[in-house]
N, C-alpha and C positions, 0 to 999 in steps of 0.2 A: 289439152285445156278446152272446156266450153268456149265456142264462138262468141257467147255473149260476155262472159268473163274477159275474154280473150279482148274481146271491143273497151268494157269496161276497163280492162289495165291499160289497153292503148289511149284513152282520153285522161286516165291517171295522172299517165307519164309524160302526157304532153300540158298537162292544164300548169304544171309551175312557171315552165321557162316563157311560157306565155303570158302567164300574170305578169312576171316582170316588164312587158312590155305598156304595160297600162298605164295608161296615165290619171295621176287624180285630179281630181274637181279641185275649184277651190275653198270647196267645204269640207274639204278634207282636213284631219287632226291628226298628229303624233301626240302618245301622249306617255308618260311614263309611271305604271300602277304599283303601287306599294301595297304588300299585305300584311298582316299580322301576323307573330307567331300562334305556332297551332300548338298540340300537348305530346308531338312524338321530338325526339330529338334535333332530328335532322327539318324539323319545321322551327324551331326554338328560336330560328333568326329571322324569321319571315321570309320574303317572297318580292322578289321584282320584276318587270314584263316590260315590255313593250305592248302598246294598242296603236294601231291605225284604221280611222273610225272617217267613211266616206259616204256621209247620207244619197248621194246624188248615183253611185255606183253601186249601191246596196250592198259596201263592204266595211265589215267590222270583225279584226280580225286582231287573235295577241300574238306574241310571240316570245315564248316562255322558251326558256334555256334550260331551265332545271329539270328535263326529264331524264329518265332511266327505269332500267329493265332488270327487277330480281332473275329477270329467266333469261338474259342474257349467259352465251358459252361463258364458263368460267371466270362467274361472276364476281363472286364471291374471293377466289385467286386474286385475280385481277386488282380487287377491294385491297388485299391485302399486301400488295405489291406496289400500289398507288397508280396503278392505271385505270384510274374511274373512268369508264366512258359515259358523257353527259351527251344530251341534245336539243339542239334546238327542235322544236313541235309549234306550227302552225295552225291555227285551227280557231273555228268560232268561238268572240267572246263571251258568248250567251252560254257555254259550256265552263270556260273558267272561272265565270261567274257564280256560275251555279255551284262551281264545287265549294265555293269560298263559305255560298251563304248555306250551303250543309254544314259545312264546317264553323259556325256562326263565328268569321275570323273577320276583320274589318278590312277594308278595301278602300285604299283612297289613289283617287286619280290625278297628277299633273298636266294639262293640255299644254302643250311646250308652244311658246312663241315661235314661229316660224315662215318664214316665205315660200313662195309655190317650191321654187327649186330645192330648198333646203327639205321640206317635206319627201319633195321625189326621191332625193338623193336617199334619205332614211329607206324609204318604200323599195326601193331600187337593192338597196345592202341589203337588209334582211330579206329578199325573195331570193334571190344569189343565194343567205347563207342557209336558207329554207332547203335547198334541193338537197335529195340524197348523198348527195359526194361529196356535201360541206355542211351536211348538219351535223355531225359527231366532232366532240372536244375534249380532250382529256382535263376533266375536272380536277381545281385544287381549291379547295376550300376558300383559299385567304388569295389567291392571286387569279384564279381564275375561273369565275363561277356566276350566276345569274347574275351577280349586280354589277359584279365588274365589267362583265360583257356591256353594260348601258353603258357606263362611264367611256368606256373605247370606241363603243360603235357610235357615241355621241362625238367624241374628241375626233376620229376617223371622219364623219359627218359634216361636222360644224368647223375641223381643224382649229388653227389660235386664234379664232373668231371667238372662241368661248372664252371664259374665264368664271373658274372656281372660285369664290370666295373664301377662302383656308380662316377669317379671324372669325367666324362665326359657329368655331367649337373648339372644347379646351384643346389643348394642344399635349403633345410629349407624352402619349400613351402608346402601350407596350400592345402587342397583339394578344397577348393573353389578358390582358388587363380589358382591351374591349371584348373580347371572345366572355371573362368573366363576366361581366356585366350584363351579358344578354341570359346567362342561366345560374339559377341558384347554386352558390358555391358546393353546398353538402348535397349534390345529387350524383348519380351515377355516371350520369353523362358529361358532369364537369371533372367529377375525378379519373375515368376514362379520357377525354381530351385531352388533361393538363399529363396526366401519363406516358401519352407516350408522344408528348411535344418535346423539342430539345430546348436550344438557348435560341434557336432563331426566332420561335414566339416571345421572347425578352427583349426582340430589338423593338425599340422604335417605330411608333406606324407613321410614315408623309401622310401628309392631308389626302392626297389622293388614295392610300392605302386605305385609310379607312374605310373605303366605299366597298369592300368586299364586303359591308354588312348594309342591307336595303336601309336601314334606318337613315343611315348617312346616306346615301343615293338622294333618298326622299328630301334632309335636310341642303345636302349641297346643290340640286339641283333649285329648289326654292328660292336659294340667294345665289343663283348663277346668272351671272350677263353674257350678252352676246353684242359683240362690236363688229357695226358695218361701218367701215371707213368714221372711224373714230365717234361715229352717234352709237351710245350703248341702249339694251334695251334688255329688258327685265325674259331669263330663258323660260322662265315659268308667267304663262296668261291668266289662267288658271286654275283653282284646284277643284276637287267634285269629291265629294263623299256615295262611295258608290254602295259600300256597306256600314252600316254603323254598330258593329257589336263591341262590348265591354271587352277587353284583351286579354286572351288569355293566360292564366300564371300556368309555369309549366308543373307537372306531376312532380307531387313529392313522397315520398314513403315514409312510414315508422322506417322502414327497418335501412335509414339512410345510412352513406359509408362510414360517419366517422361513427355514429353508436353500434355498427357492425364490429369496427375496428378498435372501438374503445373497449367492447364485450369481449374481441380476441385479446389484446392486450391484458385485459383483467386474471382475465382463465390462465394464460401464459406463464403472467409474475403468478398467480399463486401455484402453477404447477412446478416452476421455479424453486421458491418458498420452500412448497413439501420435499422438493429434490434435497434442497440444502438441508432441511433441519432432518431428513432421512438416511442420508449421502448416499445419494443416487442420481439414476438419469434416466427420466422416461423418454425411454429412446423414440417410440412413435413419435413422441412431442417433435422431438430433434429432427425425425424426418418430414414430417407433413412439413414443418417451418423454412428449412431448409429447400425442399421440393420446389413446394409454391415459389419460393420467390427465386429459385433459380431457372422453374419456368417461366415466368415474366419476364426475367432478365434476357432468357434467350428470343423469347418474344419482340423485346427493345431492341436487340442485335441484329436480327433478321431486318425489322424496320429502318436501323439506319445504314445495315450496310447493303442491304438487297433489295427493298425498294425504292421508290422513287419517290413516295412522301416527302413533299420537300421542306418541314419541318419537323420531322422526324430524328436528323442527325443531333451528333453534340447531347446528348439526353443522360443527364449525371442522374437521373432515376437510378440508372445502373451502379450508382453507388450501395444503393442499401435492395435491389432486383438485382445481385450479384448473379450472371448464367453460370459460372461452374458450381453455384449447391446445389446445382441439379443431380451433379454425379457426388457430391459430397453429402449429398441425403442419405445413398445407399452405402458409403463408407461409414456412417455413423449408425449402420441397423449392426455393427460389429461391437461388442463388449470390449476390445483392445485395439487400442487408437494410437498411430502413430505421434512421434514426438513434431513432425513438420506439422500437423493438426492445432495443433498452438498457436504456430508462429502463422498460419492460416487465420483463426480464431481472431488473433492480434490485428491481422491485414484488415479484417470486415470492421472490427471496432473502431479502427481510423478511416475507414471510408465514412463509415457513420459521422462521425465528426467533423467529418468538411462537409458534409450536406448541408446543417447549418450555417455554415460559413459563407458558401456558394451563396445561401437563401440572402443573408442579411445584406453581401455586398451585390446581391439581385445579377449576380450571372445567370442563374435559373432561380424562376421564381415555382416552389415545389407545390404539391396537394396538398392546402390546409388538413387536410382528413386524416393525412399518412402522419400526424403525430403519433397517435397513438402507435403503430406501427413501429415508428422510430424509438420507439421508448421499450418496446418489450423486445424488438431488437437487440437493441445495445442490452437489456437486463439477462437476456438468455447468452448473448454472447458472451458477457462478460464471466458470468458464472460458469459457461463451459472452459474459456481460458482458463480457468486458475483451477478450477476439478475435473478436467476432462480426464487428466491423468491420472488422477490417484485414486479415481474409483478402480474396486476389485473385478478382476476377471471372474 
């Protein structure tokens, strides 16, 4: 290694553990930044940060938790196992800034009330959780991820000195029901989510749960107190509007799921249709149909028994994404079909039927989209039940 690289890594690796030893002025601010969602998916909830902002030490600094690395080893794996590795990333706010107002997404700031100490104590945690050996975290969407990490390292911080205000949003919503809320029903990205969640997104979110979405961060922390020996005071001094752009509505397409899926279902019954008034069976029909959703199905399997998505299990999708028509596709490319092929047939038309049921008494709440689905479903199944057999070899 170059000597001068060699010097440059040596003052790298020694500049963290020495920040922590700094102490701030008492113009120093914590503050906590709320963004807007942006137009790709995984921006659709917005964005939360930390800022520690020290005119007198010429430091202004965020500390964003939400990064990660497509070129990370086995990323992708990884992605689909649920061992997302997230990090926290230290670095100038005049950079975070900047990406924001490329991205013309709105920025609003909290300057959080606080005394010298309780400011250091924040300063002090996150330069600790800044260094190499404690910035990586295994991301979970809903329990642990850029906003909740405030909520903690706040409650860690301030300990029962805080106090969330819980009456200042409705109450008794399900995690799907806020996850819906934040993207339009009929997109890909919502039919995708609600996919391959099970019933634990159907439970109830606590007030504090909510905060896995910045919105509620933003909102809980505004009406949060903070009690010193019983004098309460308002957690939020301030707020600053640091960007002001119009919010953006996420990407929608023509060619959304449910008229994707209402166009398959259409094609389906009439292939259907010609079968019966033919008496026949277009077998390709019967495997593509079959295929697909018993690759889904094995898809859903994987997900709840081999990774660690921790709302993945429990997912009665696998009611009508059955994984054995994966190898029951290629048993139907056969002109002579066993007699247990019925009583099969039989099995998926009653699985079909408690889908519904699940829906209404909301054990899982399913993909509006997948009606149509469900309907040429049960029309194809139904009709192979009762002709599978008595078409000719």
């Amino acid at each position: 290694m170059n000597k001068k690289y060699f010097f440059l890594f040596f003052i790298l690796s020694i500049y963290s553990p020495l920040k922590a030893q700094i102490q701030l002025s008492k113009s120093a601010d914590v503050s906590i930044v709320t963004a807007g969602p942006g137009e790709e998916l995984y921006e659709a909830f917005g964005h939360s940060a930390i800022r520690i902002k020290d005119p007198v030490l010429n430091l202004d600094l965020i500390y964003n938790y939400g990064m990660f690395d497509f070129n990370q080893p086995n990323f992708y794996t990884n992605f689909a196992k649920g061992n997302m590795i997230y990090s926290l990333a230290r670095y100038d706010f005049k950079y975070f800034i900047a990406s924001y107002r490329r991205d013309s997404r709105w920025l609003k700031e909290q300057i959080l009330n606080l005394n010298q100490q309780e400011k250091q104590a924040y300063f002090t945690f996150l330069e600790n959780n800044a260094l190499p050996q404690n910035s990586n975290y295994r991301y979970d969407p809903y329990f642990d991820n850029c906003a909740t990490k405030l909520r903690d390292i706040t409650k860690t911080v301030l300990g029962d000195k805080v106090f969330f205000n819980e009456n200042t949003i409705e109450k008794g919503l399900t995690f799907r029901e806020l996850t819906n809320h934040e993207i339009p029903w009929n997109s890909w990205g919502t039919f995708g989510l609600n996919l391959i969640a099970g019933t634990k997104l159907d439970g109830q979110a606590t007030f504090e749960q909510y905060m896995y979405l910045p919105d509620y961060v933003y909102s809980s922390f505004k009406n949060a107190t903070v009690f010193i020996k019983n004098q309460p005071r308002e957690l939020v001094k301030q707020e600053v509007v640091l960007l002001s752009f119009k919010e953006k509505e996420a990407k929608t397409s023509i060619f959304n799921p449910f008229l994707i899926f209402s166009l398959m279902a259409l094609l389906g019954i009439y292939i259907t249709y010609n079968d019966l008034k033919n008496d026949k069976r277009t077998k390709s029909f019967d495997f593509i149909l079959f295929f697909v959703t018993g690759l889904i199905g094995c898809i859903l399997v994987f997900l709840w028994f081999f990774s660690t998505h921790s709302t993945a299990p429990n997912n009665f999708n696998l009611l009508w994404t059955f994984a054995p028509n994966l190898i029951v596709a290629f048993l139907l490319l056969k002109s002579d079909q066993k007699k247990w092929m019925q009583k099969y047939l039989f099995m998926l038309l009653s699985f079909l039927l408690i889908v519904p049921i699940l829906w209404i008494i909301k054990i899982q709440i399913f993909p509006t989209t997948i009606i149509p689905l469900l309907i040429l479903l049960f029309v194809r199944y139904f009709y192979l039940s009762k002709k599978l057999l008595t078409f000719k070899v």
